[in-house]
N, C-alpha and C positions, 0 to 999 in steps of 0.2 A: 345589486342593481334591481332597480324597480321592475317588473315585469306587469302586461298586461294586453289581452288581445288588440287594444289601437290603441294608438298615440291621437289624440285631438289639439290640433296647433288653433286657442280661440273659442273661450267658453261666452261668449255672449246669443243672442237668443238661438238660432241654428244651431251651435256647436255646442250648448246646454240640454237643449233637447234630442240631440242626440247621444248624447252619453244619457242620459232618461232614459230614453229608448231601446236603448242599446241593454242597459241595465236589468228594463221590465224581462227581456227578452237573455238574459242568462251570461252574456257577455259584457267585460270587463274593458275600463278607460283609463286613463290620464287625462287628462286635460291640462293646458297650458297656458295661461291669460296672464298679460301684464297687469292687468286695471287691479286699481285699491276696489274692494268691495264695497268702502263705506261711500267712495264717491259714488260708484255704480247703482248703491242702494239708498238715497239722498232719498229722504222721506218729498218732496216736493213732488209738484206735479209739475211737467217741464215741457207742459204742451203735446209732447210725441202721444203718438196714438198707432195702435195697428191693427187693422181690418182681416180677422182671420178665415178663410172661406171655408165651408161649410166642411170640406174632404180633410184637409189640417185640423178642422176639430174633432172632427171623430178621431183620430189621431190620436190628439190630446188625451181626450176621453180614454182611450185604448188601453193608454197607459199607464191610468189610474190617476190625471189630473184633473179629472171632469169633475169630483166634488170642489176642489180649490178654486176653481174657474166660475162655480156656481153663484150667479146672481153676480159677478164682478165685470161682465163686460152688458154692450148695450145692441141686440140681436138688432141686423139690419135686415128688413122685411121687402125692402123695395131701392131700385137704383131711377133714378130721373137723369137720362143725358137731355143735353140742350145746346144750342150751337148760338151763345151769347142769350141773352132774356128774351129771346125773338120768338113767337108759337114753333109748335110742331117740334115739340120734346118727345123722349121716347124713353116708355116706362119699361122695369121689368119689375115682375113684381109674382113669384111663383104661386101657387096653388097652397094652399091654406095646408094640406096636409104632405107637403114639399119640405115644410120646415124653412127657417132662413137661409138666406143668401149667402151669411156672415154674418160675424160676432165681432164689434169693435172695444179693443181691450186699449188701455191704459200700458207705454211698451214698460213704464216703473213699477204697475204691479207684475207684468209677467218676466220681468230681471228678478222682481223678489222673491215669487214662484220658484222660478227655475233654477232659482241659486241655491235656495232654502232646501230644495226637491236634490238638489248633486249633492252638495253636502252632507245628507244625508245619507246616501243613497250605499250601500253596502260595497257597490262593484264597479264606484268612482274613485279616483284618485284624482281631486281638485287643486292644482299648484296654480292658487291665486299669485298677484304681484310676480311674476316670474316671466323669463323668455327662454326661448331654446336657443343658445349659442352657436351652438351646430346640431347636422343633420344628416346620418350617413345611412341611406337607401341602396343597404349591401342584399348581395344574392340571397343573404339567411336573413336577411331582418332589418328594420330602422333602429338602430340607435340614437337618442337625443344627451346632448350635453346640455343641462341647464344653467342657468344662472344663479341658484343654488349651490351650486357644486358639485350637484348629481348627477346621473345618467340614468335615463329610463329605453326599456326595449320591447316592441313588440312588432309583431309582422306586419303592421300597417300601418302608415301613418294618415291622415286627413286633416285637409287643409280650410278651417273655418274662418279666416283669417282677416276675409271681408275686401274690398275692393281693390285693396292695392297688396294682395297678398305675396310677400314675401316669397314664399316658397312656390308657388304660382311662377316669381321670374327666376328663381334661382333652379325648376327644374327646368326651363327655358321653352315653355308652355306661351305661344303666340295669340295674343287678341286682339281683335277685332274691336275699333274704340274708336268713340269720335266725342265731340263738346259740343252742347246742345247752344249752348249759350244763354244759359236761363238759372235761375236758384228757384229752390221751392223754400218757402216762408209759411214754418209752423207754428201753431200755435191751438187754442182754443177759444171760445167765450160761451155766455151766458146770451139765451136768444127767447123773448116775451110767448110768442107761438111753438107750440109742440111742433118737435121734426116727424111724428109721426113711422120713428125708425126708418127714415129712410134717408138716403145717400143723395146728395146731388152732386152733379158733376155737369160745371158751365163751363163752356169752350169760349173763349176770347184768343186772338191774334196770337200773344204773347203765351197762350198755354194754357192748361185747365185752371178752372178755380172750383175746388173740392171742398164740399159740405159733408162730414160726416158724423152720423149720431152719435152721443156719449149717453151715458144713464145722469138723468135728472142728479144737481147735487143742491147743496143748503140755498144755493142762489137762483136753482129752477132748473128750467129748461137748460142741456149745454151742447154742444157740439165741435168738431174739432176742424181744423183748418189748413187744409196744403194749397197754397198759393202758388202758381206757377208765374214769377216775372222775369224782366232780361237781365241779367247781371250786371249790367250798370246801375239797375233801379234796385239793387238787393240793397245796397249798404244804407241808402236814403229810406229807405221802407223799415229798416229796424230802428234807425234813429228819431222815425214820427213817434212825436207823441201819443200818449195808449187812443187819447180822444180821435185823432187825428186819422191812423190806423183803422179803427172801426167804424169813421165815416167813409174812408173808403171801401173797406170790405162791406158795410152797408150799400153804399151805392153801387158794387161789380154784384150785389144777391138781390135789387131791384125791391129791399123790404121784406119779404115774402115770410121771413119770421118773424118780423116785429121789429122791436128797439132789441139792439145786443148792446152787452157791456160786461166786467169783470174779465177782459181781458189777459188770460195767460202771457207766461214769458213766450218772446219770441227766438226762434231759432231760422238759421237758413245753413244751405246744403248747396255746392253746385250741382246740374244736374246732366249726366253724361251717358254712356250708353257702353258697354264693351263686354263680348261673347267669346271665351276660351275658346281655343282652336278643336281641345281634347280637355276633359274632365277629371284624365288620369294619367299616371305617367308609371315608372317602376315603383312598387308599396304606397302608391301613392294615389289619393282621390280626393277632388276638390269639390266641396258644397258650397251654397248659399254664394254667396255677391263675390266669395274666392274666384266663382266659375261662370257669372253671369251677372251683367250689372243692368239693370231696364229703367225706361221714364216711368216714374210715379203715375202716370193715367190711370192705370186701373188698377193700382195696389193691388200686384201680384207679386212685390220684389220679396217679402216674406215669404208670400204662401210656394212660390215656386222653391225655396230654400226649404222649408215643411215636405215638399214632395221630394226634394231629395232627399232629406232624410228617410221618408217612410220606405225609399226605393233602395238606398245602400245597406238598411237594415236587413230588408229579404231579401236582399244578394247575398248579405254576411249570416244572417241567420241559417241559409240554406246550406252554405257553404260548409259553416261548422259543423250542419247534422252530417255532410258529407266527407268530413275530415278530411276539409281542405286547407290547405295553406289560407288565410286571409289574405293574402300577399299577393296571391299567383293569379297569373294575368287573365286566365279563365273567366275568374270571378269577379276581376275588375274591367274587364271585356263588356260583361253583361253589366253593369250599372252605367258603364259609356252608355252604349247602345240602346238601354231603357231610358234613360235622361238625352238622349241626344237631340232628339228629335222633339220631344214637346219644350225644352228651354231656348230652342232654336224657333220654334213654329211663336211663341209668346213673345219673344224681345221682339222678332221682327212684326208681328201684327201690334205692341204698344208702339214700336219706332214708326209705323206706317200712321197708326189714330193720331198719334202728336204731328206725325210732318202736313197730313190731311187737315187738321182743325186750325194749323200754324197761319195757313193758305189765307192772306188779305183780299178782301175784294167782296162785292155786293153779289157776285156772279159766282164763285166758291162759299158763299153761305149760302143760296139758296139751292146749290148741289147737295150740301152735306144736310141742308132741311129735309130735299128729297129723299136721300138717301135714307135719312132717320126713319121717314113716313115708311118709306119703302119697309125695312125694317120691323117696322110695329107691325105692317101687315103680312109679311113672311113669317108664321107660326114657325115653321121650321127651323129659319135662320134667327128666329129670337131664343130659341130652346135652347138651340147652341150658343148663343154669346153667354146665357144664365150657369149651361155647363160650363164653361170658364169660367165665372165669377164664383161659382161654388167650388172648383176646384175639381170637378167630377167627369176632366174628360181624358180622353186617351186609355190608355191596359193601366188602369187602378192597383198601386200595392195593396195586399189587404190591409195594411194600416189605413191608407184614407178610406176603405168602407169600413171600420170601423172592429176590423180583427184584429189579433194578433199576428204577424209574419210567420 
């Protein structure tokens, strides 16, 4: 029987760079993902995009993927909110020796990355195409039955699993969930005026509509696309024509980049909201969208999955200098307890900016004008919203400043 410090149920981006992670740092995985790797690794570009903030890349870096990374994503310098194309936007936009904000990466190069990075990696055990059949969270250990016909064992198991995880309702782990009633419609194109690396983000009724930068390719300038509309208007929105589509998405961006065209595939997503009760259970710890699902507003739903990772590492890192059980509820006490509070403080301030910007009426836009102005002139309260978007606030693992655990 296979042996190895954790069991990873879900190698997709989280639950890959954690066993990375895990790896740089001396300790040993499985991992368990059903997906074909050829579909996963589909040479195509399929529109997805992801916005990595600034504390996740150091991260990255940390662990030895900062050359791979180099020169493949498009640094984002500056955020523009706006409450519809109406004046009195509110910029951030850090201090030149601040470094970016983020890094917006392609999610097909970084599956190629991170898959290319496990399988290689000495003190991974990658069981692509496969599921765990069962799962026994005894006093000495998890055991997994796979669909292989193997069994693998080690004193922890973690659950990467992603929104509707499995093992999430089978430890009987209660969340907090509601339906926004909205899809997000991705995609990319090509746009005549430089974005200047920076992010917009325009509030309409129906939800944001997100501009964010991509690195220039053969067709020019590009940029990437998360549409917030209502769920009735999702299936009609993928069925427009590409022409059709980009006159609308022209007319919700007011022109401000030009002519666009070259149109990516589109995809859509519903979009929902739901915060585990607890993060752990017996051998057991939940990451990324397993443990917390938030609206796309301000693309944290990645980087909060990044922070857990860099935070269950130095629980388990420390734990092993101190010849601990990985299991024992001490050590999975303290990754509750460091994650509790900042994935709780983040869904609920994105659940609050979606229900605020939702709000119709001539009399709640010119609130949230004010508010924005207000905003631009609070130095202090702009510092902080920038620490959220870089990823750099709350008790810092030393993975997002940029150490090792």
């Amino acid at each position: 029987m296979a042996e190895a410090d954790v069991i990873i149920l879900g190698g997709g981006l989280v639950g890959s760079t954690l066993a990375i992670t895990l790896d740089a740092h001396g300790l040993s995985s499985i991992v368990i993902d059903p997906a074909d790797p050829e579909t996963m690794l589909a040479a195509g570009f399929d529109g997805r995009a992801s916005a990595i903030a600034a504390g996740p890349q150091r991260m990255l870096e940390a662990i030895g993927l900062g050359a791979d990374l180099e020169g493949k994503g498009c640094a984002i310098t500056a955020i523009r909110v706006s409450d519809g194309l109406d004046p009195g936007a509110l910029d951030f936009a850090p201090a030149a020796d601040d470094g970016a904000l983020g890094i917006m990466y392609e999610n097909r190069l970084l599956r190629q990355l991170l898959y290319h990075r496990a399988s290689a990696a000495a003190q991974i055990d990658l069981r692509m195409k496969t599921r765990a059949l069962s799962v026994d969270r005894g006093e000495a250990g998890v055991v997994a039955l796979l669909s292989d016909g193997s069994s693998v064992r080690a004193p922890l198991l973690i659950a990467a699993e992603g929104r509707k995880s499995p093992t999430r309702e089978a430890a009987g782990i209660r969340i907090a969930t509601w339906n926004y009633h909205h899809n997000a419609i991705i995609t990319a194109f090509n746009h005549e005026r430089d974005h200047q690396q920076t992010a917009f983000e325009i509030f309409y009724p129906a939800g944001p509509f997100a501009i964010l930068p991509l690195l220039d390719d053969e067709h020019g300038h590009r940029s990437a696309l998360v549409w917030t509309v209502s769920e009735r208007d999702a299936p009609g929105m993928l069925k427009l024509s590409d022409r059709g589509f980009l006159a609308e998405a022209s007319r919700n961006m007011g022109g401000f980049l030009g002519e666009i065209g070259n149109l990516a595939p589109r995809s859509t997503y519903p979009l929902g909201f739901h915060h585990a009760a607890r993060i752990t259970d017996r051998r057991l710890a939940l990451v990324g969208d397993a443990g917390h699902g938030i609206h796309p507003i301000a693309g944290q739903g990645l980087n909060l999955g990044f922070r857990d990772v860099a935070t269950l590492v130095e629980v388990l890192v420390e734990g092993k200098r101190l010849g601990l059980d990985l299991g024992d509820p001490q050590v999975l006490t303290r990754y509750e307890r460091w994650r509790g509070v900042d994935t709780l403080m983040v869904a609920v301030a994105t659940d609050g900016l979606n229900r605020l910007f939702g709000i119709p009426g001539k009399a709640a836009s010119a609130v949230r004008r004010f508010g924005l102005s207000a905003v631009e002139k609070l130095l202090p309260l702009k510092a902080r919203f920038m620490a959220e978007a870089r990823g750099e606030s709350g008790d810092l693992p030393r993975l997002l400043q940029g150490a090792m655990a």
